[in-house]
C-alpha positions, 0 to 999 in steps of 0.5 A: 500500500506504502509502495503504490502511494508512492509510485502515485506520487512519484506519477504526480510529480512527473505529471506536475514538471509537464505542467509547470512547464506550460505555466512557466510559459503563461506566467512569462508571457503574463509578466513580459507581455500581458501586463505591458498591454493591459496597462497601454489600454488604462488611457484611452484616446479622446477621438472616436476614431482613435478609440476604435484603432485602439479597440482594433488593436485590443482585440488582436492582443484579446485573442492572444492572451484569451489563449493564454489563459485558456492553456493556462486553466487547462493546466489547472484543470489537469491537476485537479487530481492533486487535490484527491491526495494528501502527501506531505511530499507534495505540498511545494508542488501545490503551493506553487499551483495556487501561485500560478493559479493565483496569478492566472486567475488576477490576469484573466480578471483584468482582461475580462475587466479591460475587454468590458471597458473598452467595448463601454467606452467605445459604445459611448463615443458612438452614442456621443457622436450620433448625439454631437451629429444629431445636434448638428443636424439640428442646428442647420436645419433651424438655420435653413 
């Protein structure tokens, strides 16, 4: 019984350097690229134009880092069988889970934040511009 608890560790173990690979991967594009971006899209431009530049080059970098997180939840998902065994041996490998899934989880809640931001924000302009064109409109008419 000790042997076979054993030899299921050591399989999780094997298992767990497979992963940490990917989250290695995720976690360093997180860091390197996904936070640099998120924090180019805090200032909006003030020009409708602009914003739906800004929102076009949001969605490229969207479909990239919703890869990102998909690959990364994934992974979590594979260790989910962690949680069926209580080895001392192994809690380093889940401490360092919950710090990826931790880290995963923040970056994941601040697309999904940015991505409802810029799609409200470029609604917005597109309401105040159709109100700014209908005021136009407006104005000539009287004029006429």
């Amino acid at each position: 019984m000790l042997s076979n608890k054993r030899i299921q560790e050591l399989e999780l173990v094997m298992e767990f350097e497979k992963v940490e690979e990917c989250f290695k991967e995720v976690s360093n594009w997180i860091e390197n690229v996904g936070r640099r971006r998120l924090k180019e899209t805090i200032n909006l431009d003030d020009s409708l134009e602009m914003l739906l530049q800004a929102q076009k080059q949001f969605k490229e970098f969207d479909l990239v880092a919703s890869e990102y997180c998909k690959r990364g939840q994934e992974a979590l998902k594979r260790m989910n069988q962690w949680e069926d065994f209580s080895f001392v041996d192994v809690h380093s490998y889940r401490v360092k889970l919950q710090t990826y899934g931790d880290q995963l989880e923040e970056f994941c809640t601040q697309l999904d934040e940015t991505r409802h931001r810029v799609c409200e924000t470029v609604r917005l302009y597109e309401f105040f511009d159709k109100v700014r064109q209908g005021i136009c409109c407006t104005e000539e008419g009287a004029k006429s």
